[in-house]
C-alpha positions in Angstrom: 23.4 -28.0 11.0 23.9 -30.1 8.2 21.5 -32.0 5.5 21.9 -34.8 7.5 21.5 -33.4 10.6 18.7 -31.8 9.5 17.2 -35.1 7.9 17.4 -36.7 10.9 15.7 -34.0 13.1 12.9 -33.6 10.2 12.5 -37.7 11.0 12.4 -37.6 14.8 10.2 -34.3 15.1 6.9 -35.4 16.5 4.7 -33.0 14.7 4.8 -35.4 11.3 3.3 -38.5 13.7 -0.1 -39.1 15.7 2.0 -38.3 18.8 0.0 -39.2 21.4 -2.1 -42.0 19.9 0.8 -44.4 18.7 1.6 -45.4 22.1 -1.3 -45.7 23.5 -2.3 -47.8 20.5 0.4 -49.7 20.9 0.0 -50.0 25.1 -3.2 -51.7 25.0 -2.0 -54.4 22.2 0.4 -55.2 24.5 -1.7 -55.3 27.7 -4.6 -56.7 25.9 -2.2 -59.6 25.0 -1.3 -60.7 28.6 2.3 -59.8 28.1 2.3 -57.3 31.5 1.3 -60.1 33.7 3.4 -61.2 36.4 5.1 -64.3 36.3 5.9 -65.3 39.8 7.1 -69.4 39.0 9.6 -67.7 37.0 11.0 -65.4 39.4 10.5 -66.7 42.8 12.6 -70.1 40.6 15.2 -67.5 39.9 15.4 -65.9 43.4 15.9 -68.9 45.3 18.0 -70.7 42.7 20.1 -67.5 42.6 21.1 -67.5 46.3 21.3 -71.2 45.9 24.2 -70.8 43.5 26.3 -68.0 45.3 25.9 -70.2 48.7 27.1 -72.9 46.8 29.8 -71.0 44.8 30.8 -69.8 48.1 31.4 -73.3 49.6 33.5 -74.3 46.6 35.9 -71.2 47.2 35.9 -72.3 50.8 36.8 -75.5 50.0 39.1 -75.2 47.4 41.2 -73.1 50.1 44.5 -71.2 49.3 45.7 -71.9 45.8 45.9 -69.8 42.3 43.3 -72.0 41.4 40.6 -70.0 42.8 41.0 -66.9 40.2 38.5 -69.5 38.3 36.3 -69.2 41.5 36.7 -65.3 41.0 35.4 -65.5 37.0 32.8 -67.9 38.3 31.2 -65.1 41.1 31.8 -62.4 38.6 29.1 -63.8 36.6 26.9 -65.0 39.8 27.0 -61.9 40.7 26.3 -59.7 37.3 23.3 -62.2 37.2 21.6 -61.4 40.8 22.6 -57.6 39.9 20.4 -58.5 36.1 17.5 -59.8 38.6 17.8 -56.6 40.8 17.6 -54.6 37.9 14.0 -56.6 37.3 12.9 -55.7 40.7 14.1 -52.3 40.6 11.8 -51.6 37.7 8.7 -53.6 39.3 9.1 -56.4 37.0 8.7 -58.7 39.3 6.3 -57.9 42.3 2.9 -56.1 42.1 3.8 -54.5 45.5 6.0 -51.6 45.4 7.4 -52.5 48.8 8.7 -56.1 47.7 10.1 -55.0 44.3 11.9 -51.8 46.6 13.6 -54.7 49.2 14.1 -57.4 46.9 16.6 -54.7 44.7 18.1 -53.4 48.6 18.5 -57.7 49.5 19.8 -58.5 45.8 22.0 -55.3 45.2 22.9 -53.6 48.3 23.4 -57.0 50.4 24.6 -59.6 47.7 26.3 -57.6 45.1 27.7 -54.9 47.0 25.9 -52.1 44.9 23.7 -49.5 45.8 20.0 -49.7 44.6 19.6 -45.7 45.9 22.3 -45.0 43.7 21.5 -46.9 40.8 17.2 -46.3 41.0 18.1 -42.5 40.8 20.6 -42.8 37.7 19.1 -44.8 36.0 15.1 -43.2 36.1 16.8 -40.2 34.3 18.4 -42.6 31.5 15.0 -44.4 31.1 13.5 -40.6 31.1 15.8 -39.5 28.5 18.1 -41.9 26.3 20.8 -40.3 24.6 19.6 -36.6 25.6 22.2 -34.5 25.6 23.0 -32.5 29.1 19.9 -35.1 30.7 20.7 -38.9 30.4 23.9 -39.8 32.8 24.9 -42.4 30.5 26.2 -39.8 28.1 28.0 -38.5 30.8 30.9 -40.5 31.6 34.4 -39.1 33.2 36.5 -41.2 31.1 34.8 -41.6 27.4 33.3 -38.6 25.1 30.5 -39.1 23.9 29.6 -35.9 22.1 31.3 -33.4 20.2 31.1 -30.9 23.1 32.1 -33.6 25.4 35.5 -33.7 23.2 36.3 -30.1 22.5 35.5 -29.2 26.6 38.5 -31.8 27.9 40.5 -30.9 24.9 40.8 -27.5 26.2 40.7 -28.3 29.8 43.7 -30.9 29.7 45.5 -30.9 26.2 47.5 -32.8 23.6 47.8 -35.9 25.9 44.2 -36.9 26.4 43.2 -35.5 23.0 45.2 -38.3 21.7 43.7 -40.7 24.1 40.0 -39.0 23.2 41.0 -39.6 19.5 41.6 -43.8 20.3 39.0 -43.8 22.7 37.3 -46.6 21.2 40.2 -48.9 21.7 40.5 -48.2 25.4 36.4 -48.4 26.2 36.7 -52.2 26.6 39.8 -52.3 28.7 37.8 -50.1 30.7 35.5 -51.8 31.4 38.3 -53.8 33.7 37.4 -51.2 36.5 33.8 -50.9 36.2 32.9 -53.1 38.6 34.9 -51.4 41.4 33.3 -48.6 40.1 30.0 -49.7 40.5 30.8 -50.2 44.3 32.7 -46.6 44.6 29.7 -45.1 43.4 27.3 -46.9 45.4 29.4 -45.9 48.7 30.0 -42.5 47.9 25.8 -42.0 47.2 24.9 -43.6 50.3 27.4 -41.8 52.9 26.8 -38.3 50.9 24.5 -35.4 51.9 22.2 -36.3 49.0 18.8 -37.2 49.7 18.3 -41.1 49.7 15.6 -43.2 50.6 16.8 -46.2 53.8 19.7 -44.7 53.5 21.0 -46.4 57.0 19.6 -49.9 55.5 21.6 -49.4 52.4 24.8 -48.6 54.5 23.8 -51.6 57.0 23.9 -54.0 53.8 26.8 -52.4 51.9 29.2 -52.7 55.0 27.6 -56.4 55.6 28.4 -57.4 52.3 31.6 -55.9 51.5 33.1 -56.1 55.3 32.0 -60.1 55.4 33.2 -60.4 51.7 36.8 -59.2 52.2 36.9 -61.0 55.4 36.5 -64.2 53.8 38.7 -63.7 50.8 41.5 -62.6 52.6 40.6 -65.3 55.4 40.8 -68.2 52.8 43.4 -66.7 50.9 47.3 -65.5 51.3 47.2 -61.9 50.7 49.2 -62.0 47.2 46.4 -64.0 45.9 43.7 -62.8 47.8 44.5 -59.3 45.7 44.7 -60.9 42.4 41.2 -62.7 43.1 39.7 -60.1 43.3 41.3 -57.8 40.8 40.0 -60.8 39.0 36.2 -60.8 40.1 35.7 -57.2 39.9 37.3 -57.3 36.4 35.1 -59.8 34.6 32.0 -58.4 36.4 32.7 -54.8 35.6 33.5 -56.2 31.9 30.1 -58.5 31.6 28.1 -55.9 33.2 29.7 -53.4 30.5 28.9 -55.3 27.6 25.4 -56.2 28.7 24.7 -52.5 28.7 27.4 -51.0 26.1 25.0 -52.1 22.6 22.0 -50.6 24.0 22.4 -47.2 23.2 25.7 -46.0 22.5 26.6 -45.6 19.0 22.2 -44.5 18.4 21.3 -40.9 17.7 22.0 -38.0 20.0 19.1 -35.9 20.8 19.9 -32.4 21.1 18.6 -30.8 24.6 15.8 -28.9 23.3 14.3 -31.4 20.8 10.7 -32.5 21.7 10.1 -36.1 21.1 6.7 -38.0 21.9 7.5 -41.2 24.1 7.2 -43.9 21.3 9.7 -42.3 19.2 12.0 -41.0 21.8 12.4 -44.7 23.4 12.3 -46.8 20.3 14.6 -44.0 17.7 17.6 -44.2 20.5 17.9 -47.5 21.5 19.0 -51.1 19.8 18.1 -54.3 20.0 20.4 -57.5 19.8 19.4 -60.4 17.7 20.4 -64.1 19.4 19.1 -67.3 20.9 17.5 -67.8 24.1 20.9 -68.4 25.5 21.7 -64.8 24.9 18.5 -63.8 27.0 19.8 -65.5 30.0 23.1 -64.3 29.4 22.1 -60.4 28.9 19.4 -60.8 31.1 16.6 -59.8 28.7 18.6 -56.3 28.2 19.1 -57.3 24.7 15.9 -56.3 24.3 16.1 -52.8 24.9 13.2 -51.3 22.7 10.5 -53.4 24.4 12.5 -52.8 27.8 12.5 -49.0 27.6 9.1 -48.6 26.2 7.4 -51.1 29.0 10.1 -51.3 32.1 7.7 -52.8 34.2 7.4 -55.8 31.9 8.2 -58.9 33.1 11.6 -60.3 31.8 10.2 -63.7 30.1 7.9 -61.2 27.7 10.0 -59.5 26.1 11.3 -62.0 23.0 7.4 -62.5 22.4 6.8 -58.6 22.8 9.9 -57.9 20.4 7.6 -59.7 17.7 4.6 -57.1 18.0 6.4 -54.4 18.9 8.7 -54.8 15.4 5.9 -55.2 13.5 3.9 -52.4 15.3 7.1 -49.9 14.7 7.2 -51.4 10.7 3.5 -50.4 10.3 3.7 -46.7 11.3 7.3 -45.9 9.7 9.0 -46.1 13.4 12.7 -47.1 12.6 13.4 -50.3 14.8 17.2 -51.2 15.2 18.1 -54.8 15.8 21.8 -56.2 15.3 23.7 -59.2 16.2 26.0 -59.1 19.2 29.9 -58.5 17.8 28.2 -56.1 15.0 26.8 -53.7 18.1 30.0 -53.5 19.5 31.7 -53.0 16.2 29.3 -49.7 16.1 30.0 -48.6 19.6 33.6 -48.5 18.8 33.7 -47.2 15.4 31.1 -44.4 16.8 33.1 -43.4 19.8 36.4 -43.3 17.5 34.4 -41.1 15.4 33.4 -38.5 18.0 36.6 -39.0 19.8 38.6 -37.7 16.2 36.2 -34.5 16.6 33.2 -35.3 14.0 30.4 -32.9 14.6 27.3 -35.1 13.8 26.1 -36.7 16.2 22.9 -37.9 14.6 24.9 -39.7 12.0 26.2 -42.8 13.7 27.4 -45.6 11.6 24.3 -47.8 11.7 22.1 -45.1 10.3 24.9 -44.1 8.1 24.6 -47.6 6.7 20.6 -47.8 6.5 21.3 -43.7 4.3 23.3 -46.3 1.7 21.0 -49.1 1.2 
């Protein structure tokens, strides 16, 4: 272990910090503020006005009929559908319901039967992201078949498939967002492959009822309205912008933040607020991100109802400034700058993983 290395661990360790108190501190300014209430005008408006728009953005395709024209139609649902998949994501993580049992079948109606993705699926990946950002051998998101993430990561498929993909490994942050081209049908594979799998899974028969509605009816339709030629590129099309826009709503959050090794101990404050980043915009961005641009407030209160979280980030920042918590914020383009210079790095074999470019630049000031 290096001096850095061993700075950084010195900083995270939880034994130099009032562990236990700082959250809990911190919990009941939040609560005590009113920023964990529901807000049901806000999200029963965005439920109904969401189904509102794909009904309507499917009439438009319908209408339009068989013409190249419609791969704007395709970019259009793309981003319909990355934001019902954003609103799931609020249900999912009882944002939006008191009652378990809504927030469960809103995310089955607004993933499963309107997106095509599996809320089984995604509930059980990501619970051991929220768990554990950025822990090595524990959060999934580190642990992707295509892009390394840690050293071991690099020197484990150098071995396993040689000079080839070490090249590739060693430009890998070039190639993450063209890869992001085939997330979304991705996202369905994975969805599919959960729910028709021997793995233990909660409605698993309503999640395969939905997921063969949506994508049987789906396809139908495309390849009713359109010739086949440009029923293919449609939705090449679709499932390329939505795989890239869910990609980068989710890429800044983490990657390119300290690793934590799989035997560090952190306290919950630290280990949600030290590995994640937030992104600095307008209230246009928080539609467009949908509130996942505020990651530190997110991950430290998921059950928070989206339209909290700018007024959170204030108190939260402040909160982290007054007991010598490091809070990360950056503009859009400068996170993914970091994601790919970090992923380069790793990629070309560097052995710190602690040391990624933004804290590297915080060291120098």
């Amino acid at each position: 272990m290096n001096e850095q290395q061993a700075r950084e661990v010195r900083d995270l360790s939880p034994g130099r910090h009032r562990a236990g108190n700082d959250f809990t501190e911190l919990s009941r300014i939040v609560t005590s503020s009113g920023l964990m209430r529901r807000r049901y005008g806000y999200y029963w408006a965005k439920l109904i006005g969401s189904v509102l728009v794909l009904a309507a953005a499917i009439a438009v395709f319908i209408l339009i009929g068989d013409t190249w024209w419609q791969l704007f139609t395709a970019a259009a649902l793309a981003v319909v559908f990355t934001q019902i998949a954003m609103l799931g994501h609020d249900a999912a993580h009882r944002q939006i319901f008191v009652s378990g049992k809504w927030n469960d079948w809103t995310s089955l109606v607004l993933g499963n039967l309107l997106v095509g993705m599996s809320y089984g699926w995604w509930q059980h990946k990501h619970t051991r992201h929220h768990a554990n950002p950025n822990k090595i051998g524990t959060d999934p998101d580190i642990e992707l078949p295509v892009i390394a993430f840690t050293p071991e990561q690099v020197e484990r498929r150098s071995r396993r498939h040689g000079a080839a993909v070490n090249w590739l490994m060693a430009h890998q942050g070039l190639f993450f967002f063209p890869i992001l081209l085939l997330e979304g049908l991705s996202l369905h594979a994975s969805g599919v492959r959960r729910v028709f799998s021997p793995e233990p899974l909660r409605r698993r028969w309503v999640e395969a009822g939905f997921l063969l509605l949506r994508i049987g009816a789906y396809l139908a339709l495309v390849f009713v309205v359109l010739s086949p030629g440009i029923a293919a590129v449609f939705l090449a099309v679709q499932l390329g912008v939505f795989g890239v826009y869910m990609g980068l709503s989710f890429a800044p959050n983490h990657k390119g933040m300290p690793l934590v090794p799989a035997n560090l101990k952190l306290d919950f404050l630290r280990r949600q607020v030290l590995m994640s980043r937030n992104i600095r915009g307008s209230r246009v961005l928080d539609v467009a991100m949908g509130g996942l641009n505020y990651q530190i407030e997110h991950h430290l209160f998921p059950s928070m109802p989206r339209p909290h979280l700018r007024e959170a980030s204030r108190t939260i920042r402040q909160y982290c400034l007054d007991h010598g918590v490091r809070y990360t914020e950056t503009g859009l383009w400068e996170s993914y700058a970091i994601v790919t210079r970090y992923i380069n790095r790793v990629g070309l074999g560097e052995r710190d993983p602690f040391e990624c470019p933004l804290l590297q630049q915080r060291a120098a000031v």
